[in-house]
VEXDREN-2710 file (C-alpha; in Angstrom, 1 decimal):
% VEXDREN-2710
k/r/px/py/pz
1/UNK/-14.7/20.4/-23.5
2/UNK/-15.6/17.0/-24.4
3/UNK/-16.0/17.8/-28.0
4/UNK/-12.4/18.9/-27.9
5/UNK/-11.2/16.2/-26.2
6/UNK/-12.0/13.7/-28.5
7/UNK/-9.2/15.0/-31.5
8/UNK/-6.9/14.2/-29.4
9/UNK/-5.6/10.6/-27.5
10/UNK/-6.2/11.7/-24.4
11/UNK/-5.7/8.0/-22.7
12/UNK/-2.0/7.6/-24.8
13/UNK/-0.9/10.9/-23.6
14/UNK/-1.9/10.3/-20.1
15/UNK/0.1/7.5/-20.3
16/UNK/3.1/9.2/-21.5
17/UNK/2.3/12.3/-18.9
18/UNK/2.9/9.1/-15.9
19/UNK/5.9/7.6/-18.0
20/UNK/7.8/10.6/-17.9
21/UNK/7.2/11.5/-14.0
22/UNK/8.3/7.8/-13.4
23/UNK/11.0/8.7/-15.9
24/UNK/11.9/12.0/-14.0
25/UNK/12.5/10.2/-10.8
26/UNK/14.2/7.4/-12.1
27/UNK/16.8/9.1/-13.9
28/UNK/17.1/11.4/-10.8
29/UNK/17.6/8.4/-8.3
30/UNK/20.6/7.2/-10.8
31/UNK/22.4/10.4/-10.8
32/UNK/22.5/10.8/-6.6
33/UNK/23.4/6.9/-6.7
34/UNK/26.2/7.8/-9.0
35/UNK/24.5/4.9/-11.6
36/UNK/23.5/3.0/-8.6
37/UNK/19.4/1.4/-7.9
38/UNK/17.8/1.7/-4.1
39/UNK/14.8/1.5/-2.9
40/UNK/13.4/4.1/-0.4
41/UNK/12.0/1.9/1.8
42/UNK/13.9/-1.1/3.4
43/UNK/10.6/-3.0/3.5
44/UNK/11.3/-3.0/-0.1
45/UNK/14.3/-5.2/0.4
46/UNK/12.5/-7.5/2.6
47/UNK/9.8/-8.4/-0.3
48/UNK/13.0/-9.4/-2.3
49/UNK/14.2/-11.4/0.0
50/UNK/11.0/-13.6/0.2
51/UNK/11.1/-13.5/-3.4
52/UNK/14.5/-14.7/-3.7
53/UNK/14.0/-17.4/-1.5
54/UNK/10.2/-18.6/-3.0
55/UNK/12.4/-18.7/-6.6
56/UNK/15.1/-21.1/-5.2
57/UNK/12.6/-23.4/-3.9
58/UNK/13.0/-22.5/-0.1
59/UNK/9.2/-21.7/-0.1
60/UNK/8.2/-18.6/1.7
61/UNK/11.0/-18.3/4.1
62/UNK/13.5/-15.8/5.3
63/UNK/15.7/-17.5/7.0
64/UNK/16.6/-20.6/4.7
65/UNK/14.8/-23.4/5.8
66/UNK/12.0/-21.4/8.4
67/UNK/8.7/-21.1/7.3
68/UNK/7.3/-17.5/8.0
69/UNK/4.0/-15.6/7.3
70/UNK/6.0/-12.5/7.1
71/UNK/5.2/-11.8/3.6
72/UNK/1.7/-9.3/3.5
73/UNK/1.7/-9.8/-0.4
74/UNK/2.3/-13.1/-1.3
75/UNK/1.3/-12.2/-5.1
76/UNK/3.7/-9.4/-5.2
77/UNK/6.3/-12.1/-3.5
78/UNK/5.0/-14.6/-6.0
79/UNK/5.6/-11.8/-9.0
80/UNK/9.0/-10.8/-8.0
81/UNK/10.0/-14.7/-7.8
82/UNK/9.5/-15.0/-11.6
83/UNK/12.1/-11.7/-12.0
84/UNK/14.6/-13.7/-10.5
85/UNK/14.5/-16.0/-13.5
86/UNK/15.2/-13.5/-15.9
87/UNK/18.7/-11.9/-17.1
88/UNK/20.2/-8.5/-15.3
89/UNK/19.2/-6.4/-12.6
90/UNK/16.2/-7.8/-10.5
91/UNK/16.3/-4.3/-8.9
92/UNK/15.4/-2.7/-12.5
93/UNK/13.2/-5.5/-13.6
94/UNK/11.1/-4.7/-9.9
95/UNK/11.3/-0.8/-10.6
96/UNK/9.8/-1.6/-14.7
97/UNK/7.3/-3.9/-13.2
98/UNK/6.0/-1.2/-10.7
99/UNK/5.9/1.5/-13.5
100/UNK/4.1/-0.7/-15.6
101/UNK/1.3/-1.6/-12.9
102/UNK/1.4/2.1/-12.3
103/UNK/0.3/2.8/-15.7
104/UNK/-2.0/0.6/-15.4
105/UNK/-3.8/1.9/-12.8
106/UNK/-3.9/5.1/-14.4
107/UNK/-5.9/3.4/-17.4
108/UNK/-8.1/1.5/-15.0
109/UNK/-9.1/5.2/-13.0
110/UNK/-10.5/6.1/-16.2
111/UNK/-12.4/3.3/-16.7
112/UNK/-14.0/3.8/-13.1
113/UNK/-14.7/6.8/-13.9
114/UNK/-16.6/5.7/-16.9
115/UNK/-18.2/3.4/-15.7
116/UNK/-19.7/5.6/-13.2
117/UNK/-21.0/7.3/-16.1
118/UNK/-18.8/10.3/-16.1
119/UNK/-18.1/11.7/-20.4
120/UNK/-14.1/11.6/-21.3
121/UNK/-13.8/15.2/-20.0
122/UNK/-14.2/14.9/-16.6
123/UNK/-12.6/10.3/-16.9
124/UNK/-9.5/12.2/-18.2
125/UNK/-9.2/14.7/-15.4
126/UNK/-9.9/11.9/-12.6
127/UNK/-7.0/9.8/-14.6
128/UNK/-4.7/13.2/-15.1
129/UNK/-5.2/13.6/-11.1
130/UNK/-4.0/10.1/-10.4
131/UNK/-1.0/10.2/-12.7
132/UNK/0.1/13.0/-10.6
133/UNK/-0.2/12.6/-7.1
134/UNK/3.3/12.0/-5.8
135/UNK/2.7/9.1/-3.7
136/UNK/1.4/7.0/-6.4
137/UNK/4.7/8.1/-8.6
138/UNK/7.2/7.5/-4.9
139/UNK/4.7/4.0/-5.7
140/UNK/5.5/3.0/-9.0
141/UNK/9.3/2.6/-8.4
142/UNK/9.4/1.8/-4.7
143/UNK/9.4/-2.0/-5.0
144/UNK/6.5/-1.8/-2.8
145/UNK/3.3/-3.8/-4.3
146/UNK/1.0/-0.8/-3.4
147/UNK/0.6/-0.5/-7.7
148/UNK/-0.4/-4.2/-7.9
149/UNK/-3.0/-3.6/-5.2
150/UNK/-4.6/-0.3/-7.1
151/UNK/-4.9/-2.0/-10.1
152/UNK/-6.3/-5.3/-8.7
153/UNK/-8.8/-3.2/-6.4
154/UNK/-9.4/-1.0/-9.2
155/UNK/-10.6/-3.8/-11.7
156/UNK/-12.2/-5.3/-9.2
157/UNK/-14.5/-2.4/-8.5
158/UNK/-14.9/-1.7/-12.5
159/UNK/-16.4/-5.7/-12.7
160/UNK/-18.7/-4.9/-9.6
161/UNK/-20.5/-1.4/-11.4
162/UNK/-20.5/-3.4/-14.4
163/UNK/-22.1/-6.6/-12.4
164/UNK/-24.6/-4.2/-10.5
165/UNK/-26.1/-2.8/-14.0
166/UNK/-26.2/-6.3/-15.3
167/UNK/-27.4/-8.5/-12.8
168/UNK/-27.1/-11.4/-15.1
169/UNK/-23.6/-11.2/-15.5
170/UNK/-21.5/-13.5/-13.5
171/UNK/-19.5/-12.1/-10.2
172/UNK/-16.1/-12.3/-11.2
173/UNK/-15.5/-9.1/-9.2
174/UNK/-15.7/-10.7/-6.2
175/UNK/-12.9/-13.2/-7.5
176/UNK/-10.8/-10.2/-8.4
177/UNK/-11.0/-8.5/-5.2
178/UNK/-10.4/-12.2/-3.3
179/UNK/-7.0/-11.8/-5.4
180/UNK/-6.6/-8.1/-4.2
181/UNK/-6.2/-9.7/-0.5
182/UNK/-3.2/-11.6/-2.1
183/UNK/-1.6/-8.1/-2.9
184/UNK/-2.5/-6.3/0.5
185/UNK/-4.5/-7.4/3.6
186/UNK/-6.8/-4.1/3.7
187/UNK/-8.2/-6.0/0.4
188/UNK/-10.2/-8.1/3.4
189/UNK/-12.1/-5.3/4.3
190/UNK/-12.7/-4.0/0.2
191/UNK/-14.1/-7.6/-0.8
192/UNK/-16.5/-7.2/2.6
193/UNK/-17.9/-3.8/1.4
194/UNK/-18.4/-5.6/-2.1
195/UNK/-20.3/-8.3/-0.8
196/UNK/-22.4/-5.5/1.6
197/UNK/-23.2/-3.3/-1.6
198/UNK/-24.4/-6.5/-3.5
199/UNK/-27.0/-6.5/-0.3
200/UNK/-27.3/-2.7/-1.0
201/UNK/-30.3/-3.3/-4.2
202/UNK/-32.7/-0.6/-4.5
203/UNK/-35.4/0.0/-7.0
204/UNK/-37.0/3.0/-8.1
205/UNK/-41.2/2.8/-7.2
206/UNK/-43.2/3.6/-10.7
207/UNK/-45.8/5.5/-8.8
208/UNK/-46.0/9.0/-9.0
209/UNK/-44.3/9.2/-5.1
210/UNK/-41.2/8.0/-7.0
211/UNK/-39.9/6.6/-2.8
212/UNK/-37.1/4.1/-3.7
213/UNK/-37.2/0.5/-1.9
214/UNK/-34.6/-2.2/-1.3
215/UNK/-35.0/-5.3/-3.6
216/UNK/-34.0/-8.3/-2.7
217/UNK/-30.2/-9.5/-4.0
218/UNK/-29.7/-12.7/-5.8
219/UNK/-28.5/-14.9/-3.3
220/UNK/-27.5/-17.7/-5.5
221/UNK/-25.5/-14.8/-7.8
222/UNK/-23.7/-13.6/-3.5
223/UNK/-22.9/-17.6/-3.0
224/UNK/-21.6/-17.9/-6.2
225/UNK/-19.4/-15.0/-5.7
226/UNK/-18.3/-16.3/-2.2
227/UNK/-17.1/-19.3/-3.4
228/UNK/-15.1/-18.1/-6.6
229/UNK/-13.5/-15.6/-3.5
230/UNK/-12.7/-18.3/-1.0
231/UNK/-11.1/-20.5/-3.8
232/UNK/-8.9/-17.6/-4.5
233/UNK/-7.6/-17.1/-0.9
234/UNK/-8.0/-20.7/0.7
235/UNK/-4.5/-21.6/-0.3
236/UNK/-2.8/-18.1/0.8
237/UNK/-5.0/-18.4/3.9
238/UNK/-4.1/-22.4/4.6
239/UNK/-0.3/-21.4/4.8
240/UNK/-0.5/-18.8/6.7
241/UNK/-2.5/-21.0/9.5
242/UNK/-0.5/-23.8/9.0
243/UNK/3.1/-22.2/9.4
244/UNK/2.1/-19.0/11.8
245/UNK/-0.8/-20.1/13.6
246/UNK/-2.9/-17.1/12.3
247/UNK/-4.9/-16.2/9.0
248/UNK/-3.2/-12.6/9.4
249/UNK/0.9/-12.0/8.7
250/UNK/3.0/-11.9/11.4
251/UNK/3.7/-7.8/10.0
252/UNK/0.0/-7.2/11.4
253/UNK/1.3/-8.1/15.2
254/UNK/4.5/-6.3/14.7
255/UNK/3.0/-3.2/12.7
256/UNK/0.7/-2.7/16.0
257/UNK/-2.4/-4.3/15.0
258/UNK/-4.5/-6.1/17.0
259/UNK/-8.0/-6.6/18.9
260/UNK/-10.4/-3.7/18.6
261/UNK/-9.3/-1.2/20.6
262/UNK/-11.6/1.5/20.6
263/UNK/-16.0/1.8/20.3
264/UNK/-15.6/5.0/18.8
265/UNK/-13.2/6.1/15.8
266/UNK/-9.7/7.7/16.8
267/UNK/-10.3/11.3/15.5
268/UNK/-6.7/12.2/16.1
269/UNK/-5.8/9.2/14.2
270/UNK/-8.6/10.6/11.2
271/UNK/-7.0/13.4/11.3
272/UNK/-3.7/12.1/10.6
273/UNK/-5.4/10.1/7.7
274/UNK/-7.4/13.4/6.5
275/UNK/-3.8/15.3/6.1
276/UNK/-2.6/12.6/4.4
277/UNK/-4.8/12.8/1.8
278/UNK/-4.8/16.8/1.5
279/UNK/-1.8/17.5/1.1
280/UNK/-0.9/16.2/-2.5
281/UNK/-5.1/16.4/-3.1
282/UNK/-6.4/19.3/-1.3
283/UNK/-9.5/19.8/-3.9
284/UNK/-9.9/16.2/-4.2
285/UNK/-10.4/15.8/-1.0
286/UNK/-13.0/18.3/-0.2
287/UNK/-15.4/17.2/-2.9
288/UNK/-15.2/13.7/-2.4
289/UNK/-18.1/13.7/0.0
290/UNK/-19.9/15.2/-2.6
291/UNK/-19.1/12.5/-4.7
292/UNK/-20.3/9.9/-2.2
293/UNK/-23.7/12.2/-2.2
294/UNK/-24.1/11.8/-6.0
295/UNK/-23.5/8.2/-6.0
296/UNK/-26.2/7.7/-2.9
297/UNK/-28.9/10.0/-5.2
298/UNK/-28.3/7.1/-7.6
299/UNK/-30.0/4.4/-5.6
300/UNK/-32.8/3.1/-7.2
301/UNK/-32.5/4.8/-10.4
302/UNK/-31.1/4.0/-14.0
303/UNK/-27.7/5.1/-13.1
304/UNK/-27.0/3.1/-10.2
305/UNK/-23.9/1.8/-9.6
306/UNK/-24.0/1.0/-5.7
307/UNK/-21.5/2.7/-2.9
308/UNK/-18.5/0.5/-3.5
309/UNK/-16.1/3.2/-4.3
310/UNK/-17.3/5.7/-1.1
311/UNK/-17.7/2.2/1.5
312/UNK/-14.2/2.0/0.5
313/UNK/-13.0/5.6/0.5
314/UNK/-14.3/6.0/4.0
315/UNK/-14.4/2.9/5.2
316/UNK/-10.8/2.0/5.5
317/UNK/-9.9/4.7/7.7
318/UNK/-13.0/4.4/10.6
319/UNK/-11.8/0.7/10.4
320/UNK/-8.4/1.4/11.4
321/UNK/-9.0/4.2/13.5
322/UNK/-11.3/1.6/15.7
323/UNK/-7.8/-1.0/15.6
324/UNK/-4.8/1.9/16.0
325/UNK/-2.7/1.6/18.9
326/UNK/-2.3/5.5/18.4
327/UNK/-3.0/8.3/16.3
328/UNK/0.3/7.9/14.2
329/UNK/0.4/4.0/14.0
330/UNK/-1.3/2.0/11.7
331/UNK/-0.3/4.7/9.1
332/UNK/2.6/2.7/7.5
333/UNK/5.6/4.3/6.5
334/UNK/4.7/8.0/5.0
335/UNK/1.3/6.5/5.2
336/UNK/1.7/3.9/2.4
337/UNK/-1.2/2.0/3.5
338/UNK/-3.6/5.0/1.9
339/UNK/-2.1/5.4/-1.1
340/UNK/-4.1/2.9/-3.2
341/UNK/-7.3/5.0/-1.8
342/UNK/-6.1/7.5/-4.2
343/UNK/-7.4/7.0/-7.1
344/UNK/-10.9/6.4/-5.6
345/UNK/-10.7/10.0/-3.9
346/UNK/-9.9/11.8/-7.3
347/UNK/-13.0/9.8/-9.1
348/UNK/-15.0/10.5/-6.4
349/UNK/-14.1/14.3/-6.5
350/UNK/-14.6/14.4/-10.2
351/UNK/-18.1/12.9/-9.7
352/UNK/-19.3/15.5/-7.4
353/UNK/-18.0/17.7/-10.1
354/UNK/-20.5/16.0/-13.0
355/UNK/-23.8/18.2/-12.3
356/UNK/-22.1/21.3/-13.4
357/UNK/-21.6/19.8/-16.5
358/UNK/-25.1/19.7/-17.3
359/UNK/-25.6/23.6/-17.1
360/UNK/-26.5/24.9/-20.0
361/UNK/-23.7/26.7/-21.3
362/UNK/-22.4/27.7/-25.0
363/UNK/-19.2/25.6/-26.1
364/UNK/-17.0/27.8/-25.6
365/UNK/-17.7/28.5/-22.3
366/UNK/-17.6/25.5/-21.2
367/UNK/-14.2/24.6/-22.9
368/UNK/-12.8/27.8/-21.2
369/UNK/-14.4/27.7/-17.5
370/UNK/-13.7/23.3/-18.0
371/UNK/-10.3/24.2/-18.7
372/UNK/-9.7/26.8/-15.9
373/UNK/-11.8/24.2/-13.6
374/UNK/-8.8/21.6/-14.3
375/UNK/-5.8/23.9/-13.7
376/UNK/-7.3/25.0/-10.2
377/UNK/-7.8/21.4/-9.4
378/UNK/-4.2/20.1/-10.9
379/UNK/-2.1/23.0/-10.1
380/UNK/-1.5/22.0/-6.2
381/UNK/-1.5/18.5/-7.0
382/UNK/1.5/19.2/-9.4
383/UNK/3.3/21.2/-6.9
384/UNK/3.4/18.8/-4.8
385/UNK/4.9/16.1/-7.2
386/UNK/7.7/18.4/-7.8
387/UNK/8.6/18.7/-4.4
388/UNK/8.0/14.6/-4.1
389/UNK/10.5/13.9/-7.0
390/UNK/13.3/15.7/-4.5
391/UNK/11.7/13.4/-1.6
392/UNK/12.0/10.0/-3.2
393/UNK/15.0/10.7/-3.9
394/UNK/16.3/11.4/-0.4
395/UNK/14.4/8.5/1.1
396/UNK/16.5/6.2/-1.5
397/UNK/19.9/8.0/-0.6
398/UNK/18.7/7.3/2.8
399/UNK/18.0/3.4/2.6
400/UNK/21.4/3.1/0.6
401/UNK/23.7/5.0/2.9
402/UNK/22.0/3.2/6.0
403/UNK/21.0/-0.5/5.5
404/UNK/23.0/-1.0/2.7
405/UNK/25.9/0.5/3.5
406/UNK/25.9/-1.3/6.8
407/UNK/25.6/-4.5/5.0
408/UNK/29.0/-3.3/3.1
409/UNK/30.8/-3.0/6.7
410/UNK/29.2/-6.4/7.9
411/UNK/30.2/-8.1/4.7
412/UNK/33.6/-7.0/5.3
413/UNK/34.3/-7.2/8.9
414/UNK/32.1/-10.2/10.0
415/UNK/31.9/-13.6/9.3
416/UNK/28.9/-15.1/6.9
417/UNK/27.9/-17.7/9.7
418/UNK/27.7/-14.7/12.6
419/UNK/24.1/-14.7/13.9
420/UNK/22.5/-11.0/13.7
421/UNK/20.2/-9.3/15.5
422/UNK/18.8/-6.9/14.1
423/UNK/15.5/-4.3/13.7
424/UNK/16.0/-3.1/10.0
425/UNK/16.7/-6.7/8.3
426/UNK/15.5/-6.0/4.5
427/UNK/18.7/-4.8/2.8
428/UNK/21.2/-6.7/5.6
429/UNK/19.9/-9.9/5.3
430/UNK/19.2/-9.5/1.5
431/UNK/23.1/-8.6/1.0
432/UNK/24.2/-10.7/3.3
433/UNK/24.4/-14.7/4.1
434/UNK/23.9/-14.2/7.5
435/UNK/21.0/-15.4/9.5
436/UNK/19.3/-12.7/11.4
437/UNK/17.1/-12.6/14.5
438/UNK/14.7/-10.3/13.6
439/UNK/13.6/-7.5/17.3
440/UNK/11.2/-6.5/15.2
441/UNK/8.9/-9.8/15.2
442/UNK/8.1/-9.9/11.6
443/UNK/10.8/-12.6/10.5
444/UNK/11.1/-13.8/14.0
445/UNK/7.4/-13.7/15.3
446/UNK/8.1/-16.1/18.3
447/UNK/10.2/-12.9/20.0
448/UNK/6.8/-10.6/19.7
449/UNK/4.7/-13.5/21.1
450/UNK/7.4/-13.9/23.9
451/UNK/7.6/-10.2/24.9
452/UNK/3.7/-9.4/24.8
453/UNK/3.4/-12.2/27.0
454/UNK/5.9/-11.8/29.3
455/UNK/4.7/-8.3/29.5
456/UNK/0.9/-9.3/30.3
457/UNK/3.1/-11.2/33.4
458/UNK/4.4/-7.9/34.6
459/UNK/7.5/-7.3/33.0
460/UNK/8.7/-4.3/31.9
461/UNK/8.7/-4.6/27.9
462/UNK/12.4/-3.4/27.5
463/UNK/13.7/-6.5/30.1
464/UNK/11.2/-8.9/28.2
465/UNK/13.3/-7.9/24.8
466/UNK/16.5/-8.3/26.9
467/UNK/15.2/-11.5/27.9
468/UNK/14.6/-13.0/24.2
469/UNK/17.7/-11.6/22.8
470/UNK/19.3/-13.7/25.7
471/UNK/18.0/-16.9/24.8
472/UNK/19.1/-16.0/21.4
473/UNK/22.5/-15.2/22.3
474/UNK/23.4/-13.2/18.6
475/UNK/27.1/-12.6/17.5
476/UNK/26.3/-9.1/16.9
477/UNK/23.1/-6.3/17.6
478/UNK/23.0/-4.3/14.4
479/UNK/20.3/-1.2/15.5
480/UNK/19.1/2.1/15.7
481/UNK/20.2/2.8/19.4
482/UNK/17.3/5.0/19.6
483/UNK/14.6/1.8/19.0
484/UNK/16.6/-0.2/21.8
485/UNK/18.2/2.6/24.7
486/UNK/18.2/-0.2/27.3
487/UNK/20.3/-2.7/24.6
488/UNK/22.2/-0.2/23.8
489/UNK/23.0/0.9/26.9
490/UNK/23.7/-2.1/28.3
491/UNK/27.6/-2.4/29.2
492/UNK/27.9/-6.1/28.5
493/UNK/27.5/-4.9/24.5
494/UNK/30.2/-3.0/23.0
495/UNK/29.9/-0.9/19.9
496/UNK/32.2/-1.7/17.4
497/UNK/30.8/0.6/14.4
498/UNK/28.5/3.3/13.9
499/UNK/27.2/4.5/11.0
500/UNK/25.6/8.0/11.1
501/UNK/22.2/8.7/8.7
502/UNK/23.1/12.3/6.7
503/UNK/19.8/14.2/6.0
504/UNK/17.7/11.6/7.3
505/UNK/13.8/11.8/6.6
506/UNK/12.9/8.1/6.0
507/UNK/15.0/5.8/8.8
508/UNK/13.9/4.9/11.9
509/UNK/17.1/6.1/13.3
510/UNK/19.6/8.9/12.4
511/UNK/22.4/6.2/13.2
512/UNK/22.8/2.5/13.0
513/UNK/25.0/0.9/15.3
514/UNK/27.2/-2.5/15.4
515/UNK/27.3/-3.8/19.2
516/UNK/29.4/-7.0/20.0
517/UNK/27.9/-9.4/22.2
518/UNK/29.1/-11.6/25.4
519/UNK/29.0/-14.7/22.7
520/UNK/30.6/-13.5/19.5
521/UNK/32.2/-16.4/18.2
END
């Protein structure tokens, strides 16, 4: 199989295999949209809008003129800022930019897998079972920054196996993972395992026992690293404080996150996680222990590269599970905030897969049984991105015949100074001049720290949100009834337009409705 491989590019037409699935989906979105671009998330919207404003020199605000720590990926905010500058569509410039990071991250999986000492067989099939796992093609043209954050995580794990064969090499991984945390705040926790598998130094005893023993880390080589990190976050970290009050976004309070919240893991919440991942990787997923296994027989011998990429794997989800409010929270939408664990789960599968190739088998049997080996463990995975194609496509029709169509009846029917309140506010406040009050807390945070405090008093959580849309007093509620009953049933707001959700699989809601308040101007 490897001998094979070699005639042929195999990283080119990787690249071309992702191009055309991006392609697929793309073209697919444009015919349902009748030539129109969406995004199928609303979340997606809301990074424009921070964009927007941080490339018209209102800094990272929502609301012109308020500060706000709402942004969880300031360097995919920063990023989309510079697309502003440049001619045409932002919304096709965003979906190129994703693509291209997408590829990307294909190209870096192989390199993992490389440098984990895997031949270009087995690199190509880790790469080939990236390329096609839906999520990460639903990824690439979401507008979301979840490709930025695989390749940055990716790199930065590539530069730490390099780093921990060559001691003497300087620790710019740890610089690229401090940037990571600028793409997504689960990076925290990736640049912690980094610095625990630096501690993690093992050396193999010459004595005939062969017994492993921990050697001690160079310290200076950890400060070093620490210091090119904190230089790479202080500023991110320093506005954050300064304008919220907190090193964490204001999306962390309002996505349900919090203190720790449990000793032991959530298993219902692991579960959730473990489906997750089966689905579109059923294989992948059940040999990625044994990856971990080969990469902890490595300690202490010529081929070891640490645990960075199992820490992580399996790390992030006991982490959250111990911070979940509930089994199904914490997940993000479709559970987003997995996706860039992807790539580590297929390189981790493949791994556990590398002993077999050192059987001692003639060439072509290996090229036949390597061959049939890669089928069995693509076919599901390929399936599945069939049937995702169809799904991304509904979750943009959703977004665009919800939140932006609602914006389309707001731009016409009310005036650009009415105040909205509102729980959805990426595509309504991106289409619209408005400013919004934000019931969800993440543009708004002072309503969150109101409610949960008013709550702690004793008060019922649905008359502490009545309470802080009071002292808001908005023109107009713009919600999914079903997020809000006790606003929407309240008889002093009178609904003026509702919009039902056809099909709906990706809103919060399966209608958004306009209520008019006591103070409409």
């Amino acid at each position: 199989m490897p001998g094979s491989i070699r005639r042929f590019p195999v990283r080119a037409l990787l690249l071309l295999a992702g191009l055309v699935a991006c392609l697929r989906c793309f073209l697919a979105e444009i015919a349902r949209l009748k030539g129109g671009l969406s995004f199928p998330l609303d979340d997606s919207w809301i990074h424009l809008q921070f964009a927007r404003n941080l490339a018209h020199g209102a800094g990272l605000s929502y609301n012109l003129g308020e500060f706000v720590t709402g942004s969880t990926a300031p360097l995919w905010t920063a990023l989309l800022a510079v697309l502003f500058l440049l001619p045409g569509s932002v919304l096709l410039w965003t979906k190129l930019l994703g693509v291209v990071l997408y590829l990307a991250g294909i190209d870096a999986t192989w390199r993992l897998s490389r440098e984990l000492d895997l031949g270009e067989g087995l690199s190509a099939l880790a790469a080939a079972l990236t390329l096609a796992t839906s999520w990460l093609v639903w990824s690439a043209l979401s507008g979301m920054e979840i490709p930025l954050f695989i390749l940055l995580s990716l790199w930065g794990m590539i530069l730490h196996l390099r780093e921990r064969a060559d001691p003497h090499r300087p620790p710019l991984s740890l610089a690229v993972l401090a940037v990571a945390v600028l793409a997504r705040p689960e990076g925290v926790l990736l640049l912690l395992l980094a610095f625990l598998d630096r501690l993690l130094v093992f050396a193999g005893d010459p004595a005939p026992s062969g017994t492993t023993r921990w050697r001690r880390p160079s310290f200076r080589v950890l400060l070093t690293g620490a210091g090119l990190a904190a230089c790479a976050v202080a500023g991110s970290f320093l506005f954050y404080g300064w304008a919220g009050g907190s090193v964490l976004p204001t999306t962390y309070a309002a996505k349900g996150g919090g203190e720790v919240r449990h000793l032991l893991p959530d298993f219902r919440y692991l579960s959730n996680v473990l489906g997750l991942f089966f689905r579109p990787q059923p294989w992948a997923t059940l040999l990625a222990a044994g990856g971990a296994a080969v990469l902890a027989g490595r300690l202490g011998t010529p081929r070891d590269r640490g645990l960075l990429p199992a820490l992580w794997l399996f790390g992030m989800p006991l982490a959250y599970s111990l911070l979940t409010p509930g089994p199904t929270k914490m997940l993000g939408n479709f559970g987003r905030y997995y996706f860039p664990l992807f790539p580590v789960l297929t390189v981790l599968a493949v791994l556990a897969l590398e002993p077999l190739t050192r059987l001692r088998l003639s060439r072509p049997l290996r090229i036949v049984l390597g061959t049939l080996g890669a089928a069995v463990l693509l076919a599901p995975t390929l399936a599945v991105l069939i049937q995702g194609e169809r799904f991304y496509v509904q979750n943009v029709a959703n977004v665009q015949e919800s939140d932006v169509a609602i914006a389309g009846w707001l731009a016409a029917h009310v005036p650009p100074g009415a105040v909205l309140a509102v729980n959805d506010i990426g595509a309504i406040k991106y289409l619209l001049p408005n400013p919004i009050v934000d019931l969800a807390s993440i543009a708004t945070p002072e309503i969150g720290r109101e409610v949960s405090r008013a709550v702690a008093a004793g008060t019922p959580w649905p008359d502490a949100m009545m309470a802080a849309v009071e002292r808001r007093r908005p023109d107009y509620i713009v919600i999914f009834p079903s997020w809000f009953p006790t606003l929407a049933r309240d008889p002093r707001f009178r609904a003026v337009y509702t919009l039902p959700i056809q099909g709906n699989v990706t809103m919060g809601g399966n209608e958004i409705v306009v209520y008019a308040t006591p103070w409409t101007r």
